[in-house]
C-alpha positions in Angstrom: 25.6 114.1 -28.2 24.3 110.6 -27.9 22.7 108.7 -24.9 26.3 106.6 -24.3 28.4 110.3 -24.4 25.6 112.1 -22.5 26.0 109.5 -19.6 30.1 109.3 -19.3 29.9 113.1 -18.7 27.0 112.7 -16.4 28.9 109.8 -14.4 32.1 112.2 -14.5 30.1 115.1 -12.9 29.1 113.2 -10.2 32.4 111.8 -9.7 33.7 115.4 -10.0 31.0 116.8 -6.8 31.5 114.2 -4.5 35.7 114.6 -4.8 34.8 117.9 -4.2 32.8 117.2 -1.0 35.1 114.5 0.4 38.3 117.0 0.4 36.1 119.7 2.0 34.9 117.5 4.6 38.6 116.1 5.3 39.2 119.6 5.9 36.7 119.9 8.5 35.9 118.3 11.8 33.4 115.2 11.9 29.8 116.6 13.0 28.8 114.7 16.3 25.1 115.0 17.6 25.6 115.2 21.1 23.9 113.0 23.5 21.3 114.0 25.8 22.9 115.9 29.2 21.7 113.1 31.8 19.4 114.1 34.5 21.3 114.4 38.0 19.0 111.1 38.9 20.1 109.4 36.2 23.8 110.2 36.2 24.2 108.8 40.0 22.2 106.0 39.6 23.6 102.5 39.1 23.4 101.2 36.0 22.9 97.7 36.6 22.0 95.3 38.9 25.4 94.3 39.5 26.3 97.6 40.6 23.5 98.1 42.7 24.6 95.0 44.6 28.1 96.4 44.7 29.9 93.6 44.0 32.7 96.4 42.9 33.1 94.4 39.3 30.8 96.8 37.4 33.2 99.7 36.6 30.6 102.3 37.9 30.1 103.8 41.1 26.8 103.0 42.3 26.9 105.5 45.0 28.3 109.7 44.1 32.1 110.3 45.4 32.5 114.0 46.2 35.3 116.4 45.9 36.3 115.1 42.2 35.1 118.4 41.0 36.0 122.0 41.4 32.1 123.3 40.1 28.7 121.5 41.1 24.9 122.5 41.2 25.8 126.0 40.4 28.6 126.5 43.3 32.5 126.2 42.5 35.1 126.4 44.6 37.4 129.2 44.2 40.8 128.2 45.7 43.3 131.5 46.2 45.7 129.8 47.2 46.8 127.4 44.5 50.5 127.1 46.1 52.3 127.1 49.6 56.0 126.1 50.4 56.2 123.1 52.3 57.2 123.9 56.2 56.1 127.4 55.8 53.2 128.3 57.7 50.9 130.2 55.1 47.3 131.1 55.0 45.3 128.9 52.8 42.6 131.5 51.1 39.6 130.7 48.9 35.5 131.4 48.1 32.6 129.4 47.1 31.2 131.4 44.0 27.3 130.8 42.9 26.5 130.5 39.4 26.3 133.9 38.8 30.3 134.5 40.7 28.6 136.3 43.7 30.5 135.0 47.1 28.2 132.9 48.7 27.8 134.6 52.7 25.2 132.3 53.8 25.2 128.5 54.9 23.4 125.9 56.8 25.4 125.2 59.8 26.2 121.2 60.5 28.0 119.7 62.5 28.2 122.7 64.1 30.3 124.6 61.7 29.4 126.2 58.4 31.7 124.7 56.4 34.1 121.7 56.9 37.6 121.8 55.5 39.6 119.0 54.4 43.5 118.9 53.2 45.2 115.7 52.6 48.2 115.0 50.3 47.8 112.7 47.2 49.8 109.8 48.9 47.3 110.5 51.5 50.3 110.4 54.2 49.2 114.4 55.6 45.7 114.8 56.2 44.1 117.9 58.2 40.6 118.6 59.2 40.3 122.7 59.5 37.7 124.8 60.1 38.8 128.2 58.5 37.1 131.9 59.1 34.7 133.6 56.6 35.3 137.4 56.4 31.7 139.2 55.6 32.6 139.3 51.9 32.5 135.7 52.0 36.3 134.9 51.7 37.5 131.9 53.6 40.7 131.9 55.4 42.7 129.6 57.6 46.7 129.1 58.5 48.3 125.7 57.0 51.0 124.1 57.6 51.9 121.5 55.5 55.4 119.1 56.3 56.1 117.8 53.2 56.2 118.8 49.6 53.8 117.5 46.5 50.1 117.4 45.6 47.5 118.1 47.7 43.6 117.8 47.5 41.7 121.0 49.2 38.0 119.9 50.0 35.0 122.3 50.9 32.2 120.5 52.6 29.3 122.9 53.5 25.1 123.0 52.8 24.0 126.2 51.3 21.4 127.9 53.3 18.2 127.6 51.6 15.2 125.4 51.5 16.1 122.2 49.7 19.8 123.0 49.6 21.6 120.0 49.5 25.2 119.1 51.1 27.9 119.7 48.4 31.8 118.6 48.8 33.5 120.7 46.2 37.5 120.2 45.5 40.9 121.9 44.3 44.2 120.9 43.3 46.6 122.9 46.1 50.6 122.0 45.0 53.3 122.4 48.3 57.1 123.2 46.5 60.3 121.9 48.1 62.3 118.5 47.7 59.4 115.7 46.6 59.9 112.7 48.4 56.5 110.0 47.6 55.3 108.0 49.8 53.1 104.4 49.9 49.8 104.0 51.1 50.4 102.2 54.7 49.0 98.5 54.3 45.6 98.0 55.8 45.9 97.2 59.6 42.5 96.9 62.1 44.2 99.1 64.5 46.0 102.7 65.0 47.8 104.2 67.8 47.7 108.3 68.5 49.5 110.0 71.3 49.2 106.7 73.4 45.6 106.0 72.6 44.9 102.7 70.7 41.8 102.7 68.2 40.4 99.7 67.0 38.5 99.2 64.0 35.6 96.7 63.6 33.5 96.3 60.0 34.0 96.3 56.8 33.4 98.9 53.7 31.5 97.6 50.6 31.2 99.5 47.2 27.3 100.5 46.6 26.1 99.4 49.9 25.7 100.9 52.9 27.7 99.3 55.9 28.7 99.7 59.9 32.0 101.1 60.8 32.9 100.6 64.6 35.7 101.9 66.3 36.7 101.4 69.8 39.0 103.9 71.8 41.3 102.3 74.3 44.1 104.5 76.8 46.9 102.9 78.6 44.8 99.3 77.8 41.4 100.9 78.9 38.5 101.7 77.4 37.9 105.0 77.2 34.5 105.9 78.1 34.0 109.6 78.8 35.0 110.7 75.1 33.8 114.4 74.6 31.5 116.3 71.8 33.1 117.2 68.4 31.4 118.5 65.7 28.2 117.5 67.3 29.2 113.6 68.3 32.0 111.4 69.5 33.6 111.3 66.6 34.1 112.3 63.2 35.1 110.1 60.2 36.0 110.9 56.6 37.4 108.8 54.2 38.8 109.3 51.0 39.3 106.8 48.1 43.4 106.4 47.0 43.7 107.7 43.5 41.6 110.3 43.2 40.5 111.3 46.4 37.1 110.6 46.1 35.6 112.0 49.0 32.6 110.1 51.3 30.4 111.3 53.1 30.0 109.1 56.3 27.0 109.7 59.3 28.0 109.1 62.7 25.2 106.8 64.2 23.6 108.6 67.2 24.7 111.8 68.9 25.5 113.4 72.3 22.3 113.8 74.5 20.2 111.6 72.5 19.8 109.4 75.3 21.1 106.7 74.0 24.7 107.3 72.0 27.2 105.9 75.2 30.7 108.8 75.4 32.6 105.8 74.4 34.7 103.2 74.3 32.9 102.4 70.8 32.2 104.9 68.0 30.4 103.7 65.1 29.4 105.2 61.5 27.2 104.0 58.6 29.5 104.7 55.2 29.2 103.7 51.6 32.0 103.4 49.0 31.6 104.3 45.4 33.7 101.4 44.1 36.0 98.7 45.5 39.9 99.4 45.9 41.7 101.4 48.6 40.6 104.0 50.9 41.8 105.8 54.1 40.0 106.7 57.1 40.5 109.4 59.3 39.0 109.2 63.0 39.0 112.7 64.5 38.1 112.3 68.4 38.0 114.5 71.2 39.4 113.4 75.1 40.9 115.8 77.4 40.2 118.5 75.4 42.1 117.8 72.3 41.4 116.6 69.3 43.2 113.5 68.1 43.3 112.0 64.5 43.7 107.6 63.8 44.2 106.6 60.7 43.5 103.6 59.2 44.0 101.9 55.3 40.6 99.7 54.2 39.9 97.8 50.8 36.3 97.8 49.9 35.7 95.2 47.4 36.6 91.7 45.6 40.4 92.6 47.1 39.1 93.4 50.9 40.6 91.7 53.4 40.0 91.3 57.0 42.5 93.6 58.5 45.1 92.8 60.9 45.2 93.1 64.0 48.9 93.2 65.2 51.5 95.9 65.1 49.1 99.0 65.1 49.5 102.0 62.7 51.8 104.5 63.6 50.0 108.3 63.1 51.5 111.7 63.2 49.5 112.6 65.9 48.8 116.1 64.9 46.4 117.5 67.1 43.3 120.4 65.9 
């Protein structure tokens, strides 16, 4: 064969293998190499100086939301109870599982419960605050209630006990069945009124940076100054992000008997938000012995305004 033959059926050959390895690799998936797992540092850390400012125009949170997932740092939330029927009172059952899916039996009390549980609806129209049982096998249980039917959003806020155990908020779909009616997000007003108490709300809340939250408790036009202990101070706040339900954690600034911390009129709490947009706040507070809940619609962010003042917030007025 000569050298011009010997190089057309060379050139063919070639031609030949690689249509033979392009219609076996159409046949199978792309291979990927998979980027590196960040470390738990790096993933909540923001990840520029813009965010770290919290001007909320980043597109990252520069501070972790909690509840967005079910599993975290080896614990996941085990929800029983995946479905009620609205206006039927039904007991809401569920275990935190360790890596290994043992029950987990032992916690670091705070706020002078074990474990803090949250319901709220995905309008964010129903909330509840509850503080269920734990049966020695480590199953959770409490009664709900829940008034109207849809999406819900089932959070479990509780500290393993444990040296360097750190405060996890774990969450779980939870679906109510009966006629679905949604509901808006109330517009953002600096006052709520609860069972003829009037709560004011001074401050504002800012994505990535910590801030003051003030809120004043008036009755009948008067300050209400001999406001009693709940969950180990005057008040307790949680707020959750519209959307998602991100879940913040928020410190109450001083505590009963410190010497210091006044029973009221004003209650106030250092919070950050993970982004800007929409949140609701929840004001749980204690005065003649029962528990009341104001709520309250913020904007964190380029879109905050200064809320008004005017017609207050009508709430439920569920009491604990």
């Amino acid at each position: 064969m000569n050298t011009g033959l010997k190089i057309t059926a060379f050139a063919a050959a070639l031609a030949a293998a690689f249509g033979t390895a392009y219609g076996i690799g159409e046949g199978l998936d792309p291979v990927v190499v998979a980027e590196r797992e960040p470390a738990h540092d790096e993933r909540h850390a923001p990840s520029s100086p813009q965010a770290e400012e919290g001007d909320g125009h980043s597109g990252h949170d520069s501070t972790p939301a909690g509840g967005l997932q079910i599993s975290e740092a080896g614990y996941t939330l085990d929800l029983r109870t995946p479905r009620v029927t609205a206006g039927e009172r039904t007991d809401l059952r569920f275990t935190v599982r360790d890596e290994d899916g043992r029950a987990l039996t032992e916690y670091r009390r705070e706020h002078d419960k074990e474990l803090h549980l949250i319901v709220a609806s995905r309008d964010l129209l129903t909330y509840r605050h509850l503080h269920p049982t734990r049966a020695a096998d480590g199953t959770w249980s409490i009664p709900v209630d829940l008034p109207r039917a849809g999406g819900y959003r089932v959070f479990a806020d509780f500290t393993p006990a444990g040296k360097g155990a750190e405060n996890l908020t774990l969450g779980a779909d939870l679906a109510a069945s009966g006629a679905y009616r949604p509901g808006e997000l109330p517009p953002p007003r600096g006052t709520a009124r609860v069972d003829g108490y009037e709560v004011e709300l001074t401050g504002d809340l800012r994505p990535g940076r910590a801030s003051e939250l003030g809120l004043r408790v008036t009755r009948d036009g008067k300050p209400v100054t001999d406001l009693q202990p709940y969950l180990g101070a005057y008040g307790h706040l949680v707020a959750l992000r519209a959307g998602d339900l991100a879940y913040l954690h928020v410190h109450p600034n001083g505590e009963p008997g410190d010497g210091r911390t006044e029973p009221g009129p004003e209650v106030s709490f250092t919070a950050t938000a993970p982004s800007g947009g929409s949140y609701r706040l929840f004001l749980d507070f204690k005065h003649d012995g029962v528990v009341r809940t104001a709520e309250f619609t913020v904007r964190a962010g380029a879109d905050a305004r200064t809320p008004a003042s005017g017609t207050p917030e009508h709430t439920d007025g569920h009491g604990h």
